[in-house]
N, C-alpha and C positions, 0 to 999 in steps of 0.2 A: 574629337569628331572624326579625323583621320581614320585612328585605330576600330574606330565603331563599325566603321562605312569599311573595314578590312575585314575583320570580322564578319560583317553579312555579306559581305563579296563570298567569303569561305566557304560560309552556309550554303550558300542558295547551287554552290560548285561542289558540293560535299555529295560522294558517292551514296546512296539512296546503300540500306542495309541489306548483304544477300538474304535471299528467303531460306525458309525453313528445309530442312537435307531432301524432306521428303514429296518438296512442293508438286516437281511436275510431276510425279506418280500420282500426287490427287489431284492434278490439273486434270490427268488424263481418264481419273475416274469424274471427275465432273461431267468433262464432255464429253464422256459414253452414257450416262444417264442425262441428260441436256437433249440429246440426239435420239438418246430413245423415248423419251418422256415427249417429243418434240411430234415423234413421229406415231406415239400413241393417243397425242391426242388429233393427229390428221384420222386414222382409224375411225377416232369417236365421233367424229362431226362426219366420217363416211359410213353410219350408221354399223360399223363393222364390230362395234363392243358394246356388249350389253352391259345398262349398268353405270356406275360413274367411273369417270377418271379423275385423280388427284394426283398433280401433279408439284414436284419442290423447285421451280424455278424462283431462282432468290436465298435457297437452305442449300447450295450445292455443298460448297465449303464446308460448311457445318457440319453436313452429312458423312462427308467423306472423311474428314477428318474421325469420324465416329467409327466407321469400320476400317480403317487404316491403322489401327494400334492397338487391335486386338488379338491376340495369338490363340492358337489350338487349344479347347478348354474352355476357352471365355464364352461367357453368353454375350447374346447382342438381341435387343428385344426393340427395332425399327419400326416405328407408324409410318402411313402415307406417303409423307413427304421426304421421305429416307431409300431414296432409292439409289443415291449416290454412294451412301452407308453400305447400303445390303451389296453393291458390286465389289465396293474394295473387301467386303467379307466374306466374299466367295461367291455368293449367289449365281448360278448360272444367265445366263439370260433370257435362254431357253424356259427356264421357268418364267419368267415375269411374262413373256408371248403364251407361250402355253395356258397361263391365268387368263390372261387379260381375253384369251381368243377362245376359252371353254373347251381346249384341249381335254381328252378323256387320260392324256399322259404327264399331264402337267404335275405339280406336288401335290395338289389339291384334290384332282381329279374330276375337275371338271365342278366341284362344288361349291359353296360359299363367297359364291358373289365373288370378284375378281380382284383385291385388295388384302386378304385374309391370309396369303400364302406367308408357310413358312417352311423348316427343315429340322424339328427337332434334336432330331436325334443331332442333327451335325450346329446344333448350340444356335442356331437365329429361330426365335420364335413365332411365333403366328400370333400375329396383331388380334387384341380381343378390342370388339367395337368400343366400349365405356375406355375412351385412351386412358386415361388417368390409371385406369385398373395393370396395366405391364409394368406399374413399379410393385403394386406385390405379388405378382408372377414372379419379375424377376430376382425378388426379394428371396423368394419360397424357391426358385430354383440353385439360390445359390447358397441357401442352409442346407438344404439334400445333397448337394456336393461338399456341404462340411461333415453332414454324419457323416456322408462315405468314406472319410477321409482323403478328399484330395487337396491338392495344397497349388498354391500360385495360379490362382484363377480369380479371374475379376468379369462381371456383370456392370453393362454399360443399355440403359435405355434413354429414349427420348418423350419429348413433352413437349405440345404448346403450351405456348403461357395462359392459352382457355381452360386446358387440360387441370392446369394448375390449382384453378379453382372447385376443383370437385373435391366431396369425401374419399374417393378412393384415393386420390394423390396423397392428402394429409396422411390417414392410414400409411400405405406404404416407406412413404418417407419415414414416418415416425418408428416401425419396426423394423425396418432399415440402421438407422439411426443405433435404438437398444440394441439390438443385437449385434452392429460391427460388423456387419459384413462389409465386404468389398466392393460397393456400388459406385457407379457415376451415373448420377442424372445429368444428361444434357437437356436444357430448355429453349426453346429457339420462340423467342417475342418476337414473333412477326404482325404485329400493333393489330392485328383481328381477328376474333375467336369467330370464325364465320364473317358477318358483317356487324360484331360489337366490337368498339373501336376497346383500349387500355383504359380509357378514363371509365367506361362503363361493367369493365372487368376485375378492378382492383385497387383499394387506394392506398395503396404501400409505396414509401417513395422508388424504391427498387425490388424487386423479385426477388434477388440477390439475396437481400435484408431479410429473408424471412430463413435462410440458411442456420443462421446460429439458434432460431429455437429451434429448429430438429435437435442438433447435435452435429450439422452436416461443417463441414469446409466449403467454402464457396468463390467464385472466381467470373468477373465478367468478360466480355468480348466484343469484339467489332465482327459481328457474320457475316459480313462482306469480303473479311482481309480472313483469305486464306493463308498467312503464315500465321497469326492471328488463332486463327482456329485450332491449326497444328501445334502451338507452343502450347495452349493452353487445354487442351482436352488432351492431347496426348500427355502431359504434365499431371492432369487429371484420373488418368489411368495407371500410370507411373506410380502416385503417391496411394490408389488405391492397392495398387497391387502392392505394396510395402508395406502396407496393415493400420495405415490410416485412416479417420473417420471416413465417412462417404463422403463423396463428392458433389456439390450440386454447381454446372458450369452455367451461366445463363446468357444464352448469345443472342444480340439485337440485331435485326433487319426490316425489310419489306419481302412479306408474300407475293410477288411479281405476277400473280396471276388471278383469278377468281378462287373460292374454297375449293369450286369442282368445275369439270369442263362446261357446268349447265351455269355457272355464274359468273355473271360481267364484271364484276366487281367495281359497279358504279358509284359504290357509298364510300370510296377511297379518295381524298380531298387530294385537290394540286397540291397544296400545302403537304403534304406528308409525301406526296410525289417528286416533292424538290428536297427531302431530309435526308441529309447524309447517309443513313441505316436506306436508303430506297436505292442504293444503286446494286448493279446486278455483281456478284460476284466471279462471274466468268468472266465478266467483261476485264475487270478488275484485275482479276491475278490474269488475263493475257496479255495485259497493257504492262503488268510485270515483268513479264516473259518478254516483250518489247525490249523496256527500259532497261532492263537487263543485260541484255541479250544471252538469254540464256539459252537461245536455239534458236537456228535461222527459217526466215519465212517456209519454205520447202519442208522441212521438219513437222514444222505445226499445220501446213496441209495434209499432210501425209496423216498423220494423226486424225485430222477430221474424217478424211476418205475411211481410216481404219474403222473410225467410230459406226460412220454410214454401214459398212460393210456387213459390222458385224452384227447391227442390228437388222438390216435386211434380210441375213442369212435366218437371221432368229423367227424373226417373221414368216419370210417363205415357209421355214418348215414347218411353225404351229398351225400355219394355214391349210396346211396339209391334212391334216390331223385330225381325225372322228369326234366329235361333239359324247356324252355319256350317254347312252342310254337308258333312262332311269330306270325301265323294270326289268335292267339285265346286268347294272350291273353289281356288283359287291361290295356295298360302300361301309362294311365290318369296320368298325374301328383299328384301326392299326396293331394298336397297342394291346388289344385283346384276340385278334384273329387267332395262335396259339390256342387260345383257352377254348374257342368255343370248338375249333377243331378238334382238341381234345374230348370234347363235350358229345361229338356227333355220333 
């Protein structure tokens, strides 16, 4: 009895495990998309963005974790709720204000609705509405970078687990799959494809499970626990880039918010709002950064003040900025403007 009762004296005094090398680098891409997602949706309720807002309070970890261990080369193919993803991959900011404010300098230019941006040429793609459909985009973008012959590059998209349900998921997956490329699917089950709850979505005991018919490798997770994320999607990326089947990662939480700023999300039970998967992940890995003490109070102010900063600055200057005019201006396809010039 003694030894038992020493034992869980041990335990319960046992140093908690340090986080992942790369923790607060996506701590701090958390809270800059936290803070501007925060402050985009003050905008939308001041009638200042036409349009919806969707925002990933709840997928920050996830997120981040996704564009955090991608290098030069790699695709990165982010829906919605990936705006933690798209900072740590470069994304300016300026472009997400410039979208969201109908900017005529934005990426987009002022067109396709304020969600749609992307930067091809610099490997993050532009989200096509049907979600499910960016696993064979980024399927087809990464066999064209096999004809071309280039080497050590891996393609990483994301999915709800709504998404999941569609013909175009299965498709991709499964050509994904034959052909071997280098893919990670990350999936984030945040328990409602709009307002249909898991049980109404699917009756497989895990998402997971549906991995080995593809042909995929699969891996779950806690979406909460940002070291969590980081071992295992980066892990994810690792084994694809070393010529491993694809990857399918499938991380659980709660959506923290409505699908879009116009929904309350009243069809979300107490009961799922007291489930472990429902706590916020910011919250989460700062209570780490606590217990840790891996940086003192003063530190992680400064960090929030930086967050405010830099999104205000992003802000002011979209606000700035001339709306398109649509019968002036030149909305030529990019990728053909050459040809037709030629043409003239």
């Amino acid at each position: 009895m003694l030894q038992t009762a020493q034992r869980s004296a041990k335990s319960k005094t046992k140093k908690p495990a340090p986080p992942h090398e790369r923790f607060l680098e996506a701590f701090r891409w958390m809270l800059l998309s936290r803070t501007l997602e925060e402050k985009l949706v003050s905008l939308y309720r001041g009638g200042l963005i036409t349009g919806g807002v969707y925002i990933g309070k709840g997928q920050e970890a996830v997120s981040a974790a996704c564009g955090l261990f991608l290098q030069k080369g790699d695709i990165f193919a982010p829906l919605i709720r990936d705006q933690a993803g798209r900072s740590a991959f470069g994304e300016p900011l300026l472009d997400v204000t410039r979208t969201y404010l109908g900017s005529r300098l934005g990426p987009m230019r002022g067109r396709d609705g304020n969600i749609h941006r992307g930067r091809p040429r610099d490997n993050q793609l532009a989200m096509v509405s049907h979600l499910g459909a960016m696993i064979s985009v980024t399927v087809g973008t990464l066999m064209a970078k096999r004809f071309k012959g280039e080497k050590n590059f891996v393609g990483l998209t994301c999915i709800g687990e709504g998404g999941m349900q569609s013909g175009a998921f299965h498709e991709g997956m499964n050509i994904a799959a034959v052909e071997q490329v280098p893919l990670v699917v990350v999936a984030t089950n945040n328990h409602y494809a709009y307002s249909t709850p898991n049980d109404r979505e699917f009756a497989c005991h895990d998402l997971v499970d549906r991995a080995i018919g593809y042909g995929f490798e699969s891996y779950s997770l806690d979406g909460t626990d940002l070291s969590a994320c980081l071992d295992v999607i980066g892990g994810a990326v690792r084994r694809a880039r070393a010529g491993r089947p694809p990857q399918l990662v499938v991380a659980e939480m709660l959506r923290l918010s409505g699908h879009g700023e116009h929904d309350d999300a009243s069809y979300v039970t107490d009961e799922i709002k007291r489930q472990p998967f429902a706590r916020d992940c910011l919250k989460v890995a700062e209570q780490r950064i606590v217990d840790l003490n891996l940086m003192d109070a003063e530190t992680l102010a400064e960090w929030r003040r930086d967050a405010v900063a830099q999104v205000d600055e992003a802000i002011a200057t979209a606000q700035k900025e001339a709306p398109p005019e649509g019968d002036k201006e030149d909305w030529c396809a990019i990728s053909t403007r050459d040809l037709v010039d030629s043409l003239e």
